[in-house]
Structures are given as C-alpha cells and as structure tokens.
NUNUZA-499357 format. One record per residue (C-alpha): residue in three letters; x, z, y. Coordinates in steps of 0.05 Angstrom, whole numbers, plus 5000, padded with zeros to 4 digits. Layout:
<ALA,<X,Z,Y>>
...
This chain:
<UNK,<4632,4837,5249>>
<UNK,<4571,4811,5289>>
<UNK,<4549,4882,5302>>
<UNK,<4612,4904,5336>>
<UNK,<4626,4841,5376>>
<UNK,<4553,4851,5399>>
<UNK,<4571,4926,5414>>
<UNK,<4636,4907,5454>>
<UNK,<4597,4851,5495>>
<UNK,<4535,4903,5517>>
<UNK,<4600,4953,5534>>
<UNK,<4629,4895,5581>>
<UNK,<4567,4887,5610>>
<UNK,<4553,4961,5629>>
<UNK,<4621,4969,5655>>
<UNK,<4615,4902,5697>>
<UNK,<4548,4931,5723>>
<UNK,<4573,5005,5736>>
<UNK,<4637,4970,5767>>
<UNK,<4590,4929,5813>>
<UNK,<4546,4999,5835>>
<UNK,<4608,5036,5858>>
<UNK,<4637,4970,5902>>
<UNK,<4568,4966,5940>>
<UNK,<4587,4987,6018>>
<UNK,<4513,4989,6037>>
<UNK,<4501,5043,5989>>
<UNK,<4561,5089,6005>>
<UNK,<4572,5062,6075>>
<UNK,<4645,5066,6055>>
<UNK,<4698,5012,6055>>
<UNK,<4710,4973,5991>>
<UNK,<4784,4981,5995>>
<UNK,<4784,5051,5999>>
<UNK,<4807,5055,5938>>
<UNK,<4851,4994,5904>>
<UNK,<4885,4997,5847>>
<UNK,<4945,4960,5817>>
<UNK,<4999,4951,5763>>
<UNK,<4955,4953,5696>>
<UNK,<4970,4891,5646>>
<UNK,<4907,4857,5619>>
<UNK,<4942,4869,5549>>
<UNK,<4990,4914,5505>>
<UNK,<5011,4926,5441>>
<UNK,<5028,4991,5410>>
<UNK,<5060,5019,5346>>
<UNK,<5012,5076,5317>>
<UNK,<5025,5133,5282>>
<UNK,<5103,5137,5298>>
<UNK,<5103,5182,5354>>
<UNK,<5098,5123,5413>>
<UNK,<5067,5143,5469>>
<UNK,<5021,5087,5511>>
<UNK,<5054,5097,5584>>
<UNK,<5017,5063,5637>>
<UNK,<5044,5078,5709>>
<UNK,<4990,5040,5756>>
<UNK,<4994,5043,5841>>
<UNK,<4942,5070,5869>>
<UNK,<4933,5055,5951>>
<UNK,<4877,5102,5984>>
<UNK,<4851,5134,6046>>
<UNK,<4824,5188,6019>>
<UNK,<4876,5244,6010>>
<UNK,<4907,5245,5943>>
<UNK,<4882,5322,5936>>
<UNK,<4809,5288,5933>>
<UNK,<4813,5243,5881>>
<UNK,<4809,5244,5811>>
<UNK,<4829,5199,5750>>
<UNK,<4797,5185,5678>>
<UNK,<4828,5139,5626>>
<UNK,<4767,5107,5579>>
<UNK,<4779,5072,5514>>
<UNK,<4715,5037,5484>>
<UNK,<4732,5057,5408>>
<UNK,<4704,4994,5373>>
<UNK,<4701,5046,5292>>
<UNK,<4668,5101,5330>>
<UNK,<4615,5058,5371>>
<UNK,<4608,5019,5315>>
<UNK,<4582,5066,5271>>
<UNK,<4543,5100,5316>>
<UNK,<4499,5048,5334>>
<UNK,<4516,5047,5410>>
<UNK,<4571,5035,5454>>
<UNK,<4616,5093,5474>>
<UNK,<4674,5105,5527>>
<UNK,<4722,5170,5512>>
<UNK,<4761,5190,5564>>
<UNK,<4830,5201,5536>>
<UNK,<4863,5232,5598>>
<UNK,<4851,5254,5665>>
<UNK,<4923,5248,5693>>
<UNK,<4940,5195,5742>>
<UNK,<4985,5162,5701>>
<UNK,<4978,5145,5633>>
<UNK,<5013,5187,5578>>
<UNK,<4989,5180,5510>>
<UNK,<5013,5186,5441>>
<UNK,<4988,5133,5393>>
<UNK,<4944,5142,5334>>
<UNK,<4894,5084,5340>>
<UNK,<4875,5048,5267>>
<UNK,<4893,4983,5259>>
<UNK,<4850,4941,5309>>
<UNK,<4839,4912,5386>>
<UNK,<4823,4976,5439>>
<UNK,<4783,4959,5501>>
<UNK,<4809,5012,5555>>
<UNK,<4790,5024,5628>>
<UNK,<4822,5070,5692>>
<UNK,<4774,5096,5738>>
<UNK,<4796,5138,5807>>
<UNK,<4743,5173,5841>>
<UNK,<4741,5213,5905>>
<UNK,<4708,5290,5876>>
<UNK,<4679,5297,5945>>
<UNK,<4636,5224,5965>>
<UNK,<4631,5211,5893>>
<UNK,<4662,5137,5903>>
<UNK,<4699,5106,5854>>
<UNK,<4736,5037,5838>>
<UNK,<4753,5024,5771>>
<UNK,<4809,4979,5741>>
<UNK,<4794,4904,5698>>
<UNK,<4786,4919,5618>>
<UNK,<4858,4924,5588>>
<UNK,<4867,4909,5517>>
<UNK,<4908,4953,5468>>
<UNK,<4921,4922,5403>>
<UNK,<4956,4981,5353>>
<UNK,<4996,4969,5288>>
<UNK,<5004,5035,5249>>
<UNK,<5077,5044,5232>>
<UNK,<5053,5069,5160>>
<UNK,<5021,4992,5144>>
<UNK,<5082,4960,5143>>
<UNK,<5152,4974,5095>>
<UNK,<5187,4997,5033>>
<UNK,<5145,5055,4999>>
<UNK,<5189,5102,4964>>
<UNK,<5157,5146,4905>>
<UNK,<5204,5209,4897>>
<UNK,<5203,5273,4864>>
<UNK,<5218,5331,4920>>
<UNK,<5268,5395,4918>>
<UNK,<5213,5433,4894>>
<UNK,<5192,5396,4838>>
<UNK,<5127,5363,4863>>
<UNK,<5118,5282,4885>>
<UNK,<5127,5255,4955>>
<UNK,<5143,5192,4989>>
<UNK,<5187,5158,5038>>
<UNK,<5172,5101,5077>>
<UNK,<5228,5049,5110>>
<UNK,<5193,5017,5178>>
<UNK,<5215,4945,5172>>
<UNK,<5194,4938,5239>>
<UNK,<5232,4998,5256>>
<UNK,<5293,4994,5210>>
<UNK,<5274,5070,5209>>
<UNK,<5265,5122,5144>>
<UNK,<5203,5166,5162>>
<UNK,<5208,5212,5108>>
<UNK,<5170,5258,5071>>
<UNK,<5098,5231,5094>>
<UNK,<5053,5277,5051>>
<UNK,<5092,5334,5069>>
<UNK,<5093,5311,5137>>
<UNK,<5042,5273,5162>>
<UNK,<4983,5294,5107>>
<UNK,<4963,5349,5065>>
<UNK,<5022,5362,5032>>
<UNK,<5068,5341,4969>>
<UNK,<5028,5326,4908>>
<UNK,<5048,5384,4846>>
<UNK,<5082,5353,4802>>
<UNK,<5141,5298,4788>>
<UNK,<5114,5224,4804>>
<UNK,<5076,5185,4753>>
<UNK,<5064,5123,4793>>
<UNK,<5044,5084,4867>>
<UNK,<5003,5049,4871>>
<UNK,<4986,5001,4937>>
<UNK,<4920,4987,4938>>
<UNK,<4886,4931,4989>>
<UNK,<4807,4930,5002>>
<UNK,<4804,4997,4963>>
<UNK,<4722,5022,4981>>
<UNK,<4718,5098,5006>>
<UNK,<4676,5138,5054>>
<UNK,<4710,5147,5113>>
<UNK,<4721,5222,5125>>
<UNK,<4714,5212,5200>>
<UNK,<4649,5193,5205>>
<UNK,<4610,5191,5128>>
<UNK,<4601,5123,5131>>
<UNK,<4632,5063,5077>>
<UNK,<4692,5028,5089>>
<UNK,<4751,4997,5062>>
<UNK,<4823,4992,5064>>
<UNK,<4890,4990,5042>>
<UNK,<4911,5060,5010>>
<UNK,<4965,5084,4968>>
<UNK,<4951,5110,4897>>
<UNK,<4991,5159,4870>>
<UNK,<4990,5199,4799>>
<UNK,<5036,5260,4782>>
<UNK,<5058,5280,4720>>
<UNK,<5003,5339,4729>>
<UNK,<4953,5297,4718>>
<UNK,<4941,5293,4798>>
<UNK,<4911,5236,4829>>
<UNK,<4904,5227,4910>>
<UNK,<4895,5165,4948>>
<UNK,<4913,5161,5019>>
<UNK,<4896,5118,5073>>
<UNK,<4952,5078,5092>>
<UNK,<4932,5071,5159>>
<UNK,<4952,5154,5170>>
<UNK,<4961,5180,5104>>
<UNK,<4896,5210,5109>>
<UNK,<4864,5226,5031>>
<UNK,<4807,5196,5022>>
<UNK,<4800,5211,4947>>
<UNK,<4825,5256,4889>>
<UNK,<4805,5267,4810>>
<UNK,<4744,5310,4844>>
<UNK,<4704,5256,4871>>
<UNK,<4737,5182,4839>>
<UNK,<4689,5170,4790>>
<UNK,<4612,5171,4785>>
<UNK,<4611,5230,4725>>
<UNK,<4668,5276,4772>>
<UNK,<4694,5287,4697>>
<UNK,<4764,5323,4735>>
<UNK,<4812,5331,4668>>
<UNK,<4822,5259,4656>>
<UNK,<4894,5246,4656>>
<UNK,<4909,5197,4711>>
<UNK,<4958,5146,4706>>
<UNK,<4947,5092,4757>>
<UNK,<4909,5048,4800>>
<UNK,<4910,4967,4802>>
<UNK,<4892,4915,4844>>
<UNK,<4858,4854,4814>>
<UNK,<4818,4797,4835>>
<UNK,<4738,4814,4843>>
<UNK,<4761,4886,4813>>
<UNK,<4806,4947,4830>>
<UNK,<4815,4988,4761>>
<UNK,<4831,5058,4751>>
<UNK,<4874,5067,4685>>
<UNK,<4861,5137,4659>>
<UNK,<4871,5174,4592>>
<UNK,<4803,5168,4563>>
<UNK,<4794,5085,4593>>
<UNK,<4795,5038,4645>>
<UNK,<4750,5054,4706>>
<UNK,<4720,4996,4758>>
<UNK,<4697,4983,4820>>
<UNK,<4691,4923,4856>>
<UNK,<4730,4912,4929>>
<UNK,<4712,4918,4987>>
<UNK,<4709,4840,5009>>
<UNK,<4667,4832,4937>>
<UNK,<4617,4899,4949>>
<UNK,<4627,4950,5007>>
<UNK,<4604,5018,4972>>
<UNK,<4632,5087,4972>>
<UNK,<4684,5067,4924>>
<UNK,<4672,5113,4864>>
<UNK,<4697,5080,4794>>
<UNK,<4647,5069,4735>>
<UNK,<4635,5023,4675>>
<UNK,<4681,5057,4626>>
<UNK,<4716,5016,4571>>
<UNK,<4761,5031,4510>>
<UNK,<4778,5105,4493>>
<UNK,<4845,5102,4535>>
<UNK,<4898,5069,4566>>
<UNK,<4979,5079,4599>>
<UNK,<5012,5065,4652>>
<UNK,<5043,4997,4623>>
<UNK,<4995,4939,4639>>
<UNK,<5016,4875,4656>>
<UNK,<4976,4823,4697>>
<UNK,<4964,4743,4681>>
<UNK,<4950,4708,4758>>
<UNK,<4932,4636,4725>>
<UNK,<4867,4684,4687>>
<UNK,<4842,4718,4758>>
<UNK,<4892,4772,4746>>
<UNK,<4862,4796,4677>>
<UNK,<4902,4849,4652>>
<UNK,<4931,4874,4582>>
<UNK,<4951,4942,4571>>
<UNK,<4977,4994,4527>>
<UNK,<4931,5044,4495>>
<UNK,<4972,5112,4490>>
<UNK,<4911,5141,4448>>
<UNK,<4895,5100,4399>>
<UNK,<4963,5061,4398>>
<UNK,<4931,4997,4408>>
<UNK,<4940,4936,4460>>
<UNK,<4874,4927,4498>>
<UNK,<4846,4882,4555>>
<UNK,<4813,4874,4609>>
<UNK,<4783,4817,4650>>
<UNK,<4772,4807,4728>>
<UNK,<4707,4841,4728>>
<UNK,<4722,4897,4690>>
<UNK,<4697,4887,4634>>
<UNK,<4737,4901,4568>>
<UNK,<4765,4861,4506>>
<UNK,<4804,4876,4437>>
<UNK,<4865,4836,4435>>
<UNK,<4876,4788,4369>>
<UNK,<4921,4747,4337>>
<UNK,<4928,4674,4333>>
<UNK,<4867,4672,4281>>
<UNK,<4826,4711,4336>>
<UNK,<4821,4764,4281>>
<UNK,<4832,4835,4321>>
<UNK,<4888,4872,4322>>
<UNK,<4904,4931,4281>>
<UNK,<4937,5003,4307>>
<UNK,<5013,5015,4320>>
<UNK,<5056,5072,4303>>
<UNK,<5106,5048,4368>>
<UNK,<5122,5076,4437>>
<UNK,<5114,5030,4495>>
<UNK,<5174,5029,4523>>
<UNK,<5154,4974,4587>>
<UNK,<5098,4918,4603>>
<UNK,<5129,4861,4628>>
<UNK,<5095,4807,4662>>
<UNK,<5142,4743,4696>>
<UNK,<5118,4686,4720>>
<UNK,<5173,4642,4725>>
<UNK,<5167,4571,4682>>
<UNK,<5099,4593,4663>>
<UNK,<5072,4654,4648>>
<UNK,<5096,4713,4614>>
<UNK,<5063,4782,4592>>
<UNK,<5100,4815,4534>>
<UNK,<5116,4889,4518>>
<UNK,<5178,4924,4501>>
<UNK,<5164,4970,4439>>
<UNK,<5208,5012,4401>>
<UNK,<5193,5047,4333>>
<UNK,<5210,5120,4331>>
<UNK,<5232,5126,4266>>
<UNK,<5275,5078,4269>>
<UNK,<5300,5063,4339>>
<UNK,<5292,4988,4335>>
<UNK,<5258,4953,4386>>
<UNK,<5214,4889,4378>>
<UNK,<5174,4843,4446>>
<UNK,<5100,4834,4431>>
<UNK,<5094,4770,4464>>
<UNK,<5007,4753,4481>>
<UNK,<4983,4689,4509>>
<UNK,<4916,4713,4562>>
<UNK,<4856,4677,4574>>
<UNK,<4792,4687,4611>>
<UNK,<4760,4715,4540>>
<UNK,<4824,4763,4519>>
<UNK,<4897,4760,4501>>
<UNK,<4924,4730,4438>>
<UNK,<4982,4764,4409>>
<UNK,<5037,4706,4399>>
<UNK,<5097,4727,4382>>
<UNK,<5131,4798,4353>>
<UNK,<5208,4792,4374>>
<UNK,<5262,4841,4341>>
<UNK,<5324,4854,4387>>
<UNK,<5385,4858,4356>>
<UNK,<5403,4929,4348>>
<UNK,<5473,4908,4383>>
<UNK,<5457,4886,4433>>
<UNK,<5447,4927,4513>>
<UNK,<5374,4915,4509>>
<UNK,<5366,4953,4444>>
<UNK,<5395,5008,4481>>
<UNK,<5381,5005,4555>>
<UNK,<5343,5071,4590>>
<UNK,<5322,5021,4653>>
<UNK,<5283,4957,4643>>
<UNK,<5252,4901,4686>>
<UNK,<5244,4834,4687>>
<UNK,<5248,4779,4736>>
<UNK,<5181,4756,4767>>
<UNK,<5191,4677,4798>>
<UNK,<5262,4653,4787>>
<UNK,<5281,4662,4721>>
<UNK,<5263,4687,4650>>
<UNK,<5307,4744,4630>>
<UNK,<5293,4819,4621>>
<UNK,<5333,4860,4658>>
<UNK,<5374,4919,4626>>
<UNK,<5414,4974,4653>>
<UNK,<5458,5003,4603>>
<UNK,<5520,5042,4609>>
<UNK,<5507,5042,4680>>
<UNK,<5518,4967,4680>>
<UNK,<5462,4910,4685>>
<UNK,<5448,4855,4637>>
<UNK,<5408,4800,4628>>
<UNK,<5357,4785,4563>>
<UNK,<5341,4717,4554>>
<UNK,<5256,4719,4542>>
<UNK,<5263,4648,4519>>
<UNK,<5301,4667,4464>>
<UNK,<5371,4621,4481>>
<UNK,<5420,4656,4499>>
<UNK,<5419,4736,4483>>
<UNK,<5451,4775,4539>>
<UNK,<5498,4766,4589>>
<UNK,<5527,4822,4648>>
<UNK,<5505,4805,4708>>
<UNK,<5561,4840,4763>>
<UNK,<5533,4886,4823>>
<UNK,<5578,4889,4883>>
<UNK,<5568,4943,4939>>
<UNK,<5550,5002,4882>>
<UNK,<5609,5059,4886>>
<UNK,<5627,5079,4816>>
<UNK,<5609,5149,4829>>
<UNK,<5530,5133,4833>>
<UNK,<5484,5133,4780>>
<UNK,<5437,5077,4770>>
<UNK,<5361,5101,4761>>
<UNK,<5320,5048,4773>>
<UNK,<5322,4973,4777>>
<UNK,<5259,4923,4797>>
<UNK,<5250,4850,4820>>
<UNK,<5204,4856,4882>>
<UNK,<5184,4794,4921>>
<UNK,<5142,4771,4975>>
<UNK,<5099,4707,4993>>
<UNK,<5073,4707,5055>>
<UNK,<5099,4707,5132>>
<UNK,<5178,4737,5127>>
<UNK,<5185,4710,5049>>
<UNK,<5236,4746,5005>>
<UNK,<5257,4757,4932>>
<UNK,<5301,4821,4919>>
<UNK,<5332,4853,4867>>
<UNK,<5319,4933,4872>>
<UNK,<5386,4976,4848>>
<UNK,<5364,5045,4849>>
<UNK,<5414,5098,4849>>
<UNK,<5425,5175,4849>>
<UNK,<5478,5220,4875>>
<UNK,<5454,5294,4881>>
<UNK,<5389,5296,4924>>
<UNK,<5404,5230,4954>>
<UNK,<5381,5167,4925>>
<UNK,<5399,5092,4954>>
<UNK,<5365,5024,4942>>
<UNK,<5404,4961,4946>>
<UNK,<5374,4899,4956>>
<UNK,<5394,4836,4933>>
<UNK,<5388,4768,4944>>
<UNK,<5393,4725,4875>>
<UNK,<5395,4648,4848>>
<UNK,<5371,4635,4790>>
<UNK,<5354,4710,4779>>
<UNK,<5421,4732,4787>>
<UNK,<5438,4775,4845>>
<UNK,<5493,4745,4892>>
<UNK,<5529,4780,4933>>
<UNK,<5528,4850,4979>>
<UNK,<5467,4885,4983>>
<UNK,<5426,4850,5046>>
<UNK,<5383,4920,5052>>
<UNK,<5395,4989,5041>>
<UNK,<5353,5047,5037>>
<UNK,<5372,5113,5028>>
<UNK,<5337,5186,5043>>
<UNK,<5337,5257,4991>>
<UNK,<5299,5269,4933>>
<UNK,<5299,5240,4861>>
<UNK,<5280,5167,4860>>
<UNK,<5218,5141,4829>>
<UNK,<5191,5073,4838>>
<UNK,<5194,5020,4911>>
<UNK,<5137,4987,4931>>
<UNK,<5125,4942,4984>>
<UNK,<5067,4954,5036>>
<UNK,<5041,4888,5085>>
<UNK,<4976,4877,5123>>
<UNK,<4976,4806,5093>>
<UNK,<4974,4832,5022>>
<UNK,<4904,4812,5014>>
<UNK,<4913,4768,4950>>
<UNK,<4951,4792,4888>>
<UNK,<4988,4730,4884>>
<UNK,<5033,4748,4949>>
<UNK,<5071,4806,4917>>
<UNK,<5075,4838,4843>>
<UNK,<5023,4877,4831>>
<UNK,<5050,4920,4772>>
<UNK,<5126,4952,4761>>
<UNK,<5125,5020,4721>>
C-alpha cells in the first residue's frame, strides 16, 4: 500500500512538472491560452465489466486550427505501475472526446487529457481526474446451473443493475465447464498469480466443481481463471476428484476426494496460492462450519464413511464421542450438513441408511481441539423429513430443518418439540417444480435474510425470495430471478464479504 501511494505521488509530481514545461511562454514564445481546456470533472465513477462506456465530452478553445492539433487520453494504472516498479501513463485514446468502454479492476484510476499542436509541439494538459470502477461481476446473486448441453455455467443477477447477465463462462471467459455442477463456491482473499503480470495477489474468486471432476476458479473481478486441477496444489496430482472450496478464518480449504487441502489467505500470507498440508484420506461436499470455534469445520468422509475435522489452520482431527473415545466407520449416505446458528449453535448431519431407508441427525458439539458427537436422532419414518428430496435449514432466526416434499415445504423442529409443520409459499404457480430451497442472509451494509424457492419449468428456472419471521416465510416473493438452464445452487457475491460471519459460508 505504501509502495503504490508512493508511486501515484512521484506520477503527480512528474505530471505537475511536465504540465509546468509546456505552460512556459519564454520557452515557446507562444501564448499560454492558446490552448484552454474545459468541461472535465475532478471525479467519476464507473461500472466495469458491463459494457459502460466512460464518455467524457470536454471544450476545447484554441487558435491554432483544429486540423493542427492532436489529443491523448492517459490513465496512470495504479496494478500495472505498481508492479513494475515505476510509474506509467497509457494513453487509452487519441480522439477528442472521450469514448471508452470499461474494464478497469476494482480500484481509484488517476487519468489525464492532453491537446497538442503536431506542428509547434505545444501542449496544455487538463487537472488529474479520478475514475473510481466497480466491476458489475463483484456484486449479486450467483446462479450455478447446468447448460443445454450438459456442462456447468453460471448466471449472475446485478443488484445494482436489477439486470440477469447470463451465461458468464460461456460469455465473458473461457467457456462452460464439462460437466453438470457440483458446487460454487465464493471465495474472498483467495492467493493466485495474477495472469497479467506473474506476480502474487489476491482476491475474491468463484470456485466451481463439476460432476467431471473439473475444478476452475475465476476471478470475480472478470471471470478471468486463475486456477484449475493442473496447477491448485503443490504435487499437480490432476485426478483428484474435486468437490469444493471453503472459506475459513486464517485458512481457505480445498475439499477433495483423497483430503482436505490448505492454504492460508491472502490478508494472513500473500503467496501464489497453491494448496498443501494434506489431511485424512478424503472428504465430500457436506461440511458444516462452527463461527464461535474460528470457523472450524466438520465434514463427511465419502471414502472411508467417517465424520472428520478440521480446525482454522488447517490442520486435521478425528471426531469422538462424549468419552473423547474416536469414532468408528458408518455404513450411511450423507444426505446434508447442516450448520444454523440460531439460539446457539448447530452442526448436525442428515444421514440415511441404505438398506433400510431410515434416516437419523448426527448432532456434534465443536471446539477448538475437534467435534464431539452428541446426539444420534431417528426421524420418524412418517413423517416429510423422512422423505423429502430437498433439505436446508434456517441459519439466524429459527431452529427447524427445512423440507420440501411433495412439492410442498415443511418445517423440522432441530430442538426436538414439535415435529413438523407446512409452512405455505405464496407467489409459486402450481405448474412449477420446486428444485432447490436455501436460507441465504446477509450482515453487512443493505442487511437481508431470505428464503431461496428454487423452481423448474423446462429450461427456465426462477428463484423466489422471501422475507420470513421467525423462520417462516411471509408473504409474496420480494425478489425474483429467473434465466434458462437447470438450477443448481444461489450464492451471494459482496465486496464487503471479507469475514465469514457476514454471510453463510456453506449450502450444498
């Protein structure tokens, strides 16, 4: 930070100096308002990455006829200087007025506007303008979705634009990932070389696994990849089976079919970002996070049918029971990791026997030094939660499970009260098929807490959001989303997510 704000000062400097040689009438014996220039705002603010243009339309007042000047637009590029160690000014156009369409990073722009006569060589140039860009990819409603063809893209509602940009890998990147989603993944502080110029840096990205064992993350910034099963880890093992990538405290973990992967972030350890210190022989995708332990995790092992864990620094644990004695393998499928955080804390797993059917919660209390499995639940085999196909739970207003069954939701009662009651959905047409269902929330700046009511029809899916009390949604949808392809998952993408405790980290 002291580096560049050094870099931008020297760059004042020079163009304060260079501004003062070009206004001197004793060198070019020429009249200092020859050239004036007008109609340029000392500051703007642009959306990147949306296909904005900057439009800057200045008055220019000369004697010199206009077939002997000349214009140049400069922007002082605070990542490029930066990294190369001295300060540099790109000219960005040559036309008179200012046209240009915006892909600028994240981050304050120093510009300039310079008119020169081509045949004394004179020149006037403008005051420094600022230019502060938002990319219109950092802010919004991710959508993971499988495609027409088979293979995993994503959609992305603009918040600030109330606008569906769809089809971003297809569109804006390298193209669809092969093969139906697995997961996304948003990822702040994430540590990667920066394909521009070789150098570390760090970021928020988006994670996503397919179901052919793909892996890609993208910088959110422009979708650019900045990472793939080739070059994630330190061995570039590339037939581990991917299934997703979490946020933590200290941490960021990569979840993988032979273990949990590492690497610290990038406000801990700037480094090229590669994952290392392998634990356990496996892992899922269900994991659910504990925030009161610095966002230590417990997870399903898919290969040796075991609960595991795994602290803020990446380091790994057995789970036990309440007499600390470890625990054993299980002949279950994970069905869902559920973590809620209303009333207290809650991380418990949905399992279901396969030779049976029945379904039991494995409910674990987490600490700094493990988990401790508390509780093994068996769901009555009547009722909708023994049989729903969609589960989630709520995250900060109440304790209940949420079950979709029948294309109908209910509500489980994770204290063990009352069993189940419907929970009615207004705004759905009967003709839709529900396909997904999450509690998303959001703790910082515009707060929210929605319910997420996923539905198909064809190639279309919608998303209905929902305001709720007490965990109950009330009322109409306040938010709707809707765009083609087969919906996957909804995740929620803010520059202020730098904390885990602002959003949910996990929803499978």
């Amino acid at each position: 930070m002291k580096k560049t704000i050094y870099s931008i000062a020297l760059a004042m400097a020079a163009l304060v100096a260079m501004q003062s040689c070009t206004d001197d009438e004793s060198t070019y014996g020429i009249d200092h308002t020859s050239i004036v220039i007008n109609g340029i705002d000392s500051k703007y603010d642009v959306i990147s990455f949306a296909g904005k243009h900057l439009q800057i339309n200045p008055t220019v007042n000369s004697t010199f006829p206009e077939s002997d000047l000349e214009y140049r637009w400069y922007m002082y590029n605070p990542n490029k200087g930066n990294m190369a160690g001295k300060d540099t000014a790109e000219v960005v156009s040559t036309d008179r007025n200012l046209d240009m369409e915006v892909k600028l990073l994240d981050g304050k722009y120093s510009f300039y506007y310079e008119v020169a006569s081509k045949s004394t060589g004179y020149s006037q140039r403008s005051d420094i303008f600022e230019v502060t860009s938002a990319s219109i990819l950092s802010k919004g409603f991710y959508v993971l979705k499988e495609n027409s063809e088979g293979n995993t893209d994503v959609d992305l509602y603009s918040t600030s634009e109330n606008t569906l940009y769809a089809d971003l890998l297809a569109t804006r990147s390298t193209g669809a990932l092969k093969g139906k989603p697995r997961a996304l993944d948003i990822i702040p502080y994430l540590c990667y070389v920066n394909p521009d110029d070789g150098e570390n840096a760090g970021g928020t990205c988006l994670s996503i696994t397919t179901e052919s064992d793909k892996v890609k993350w993208y910088r959110i910034l422009d979708m650019t990849p900045i990472k793939d099963e080739t070059n994630c880890t330190y061995d570039n093992k590339t037939d581990r089976k991917p299934y997703r990538t979490v946020y933590g405290d200290w941490s960021i973990y990569y979840f993988a079919g032979d273990g949990v992967y590492s690497a610290y972030n990038y406000s801990i350890m700037p480094s090229i970002g590669a994952f290392g210190t392998f634990g356990d022989t496996g892992s899922s995708i269900h994991i659910a996070t504990a925030p009161s332990t610095t966002h230590s995790m417990v997870y399903w092992n898919e290969t040796t049918k075991m609960f595991s864990f795994v602290d803020y620094n990446g380091s790994y644990y057995p789970t036990t029971d309440e007499n600390y004695m470890p625990l054993g393998s299980y002949n279950l499928e994970c069905i869902k990791a559920l973590a809620s955080y209303a009333g207290g804390e809650t991380c418990c797993f949905l399992m279901k026997d396969p030779a049976t059917g029945n379904r039991q919660l494995y409910f674990f209390s987490v600490g700094y030094g493990g988990a401790i499995l508390t509780e093994v639940r068996d769901i009555d085999p009547a009722l909708h939660a023994a049989n729903a196909n969609l589960i989630a739970v709520n995250g900060q207003q109440a304790t209940i499970m949420y079950c979709i069954d029948n294309n109908r939701l209910y509500a489980y009662d994770l204290g063990g009260v009352n069993p189940e009651r419907e929970l009615p959905l207004q705004g759905i047409p009967a003709n839709e098929q529900i396909t997904y269902i999450a509690n998303r929330w959001f703790n910082a700046g515009d707060t929210w807490d929605y319910l997420f009511i996923g539905t198909q029809t064809g190639d279309t899916y919608k998303v209905y959001m929902y305001e709720m009390v007490g965990g109950e949604p009330i009322g109409q949808p306040v938010k709707t989303i809707s765009g083609k392809g087969k919906l996957r998952k909804v995740d929620y993408a803010d520059p202020e997510i730098t904390y885990p405790d602002i959003t949910p980290l996990l929803d499978d």
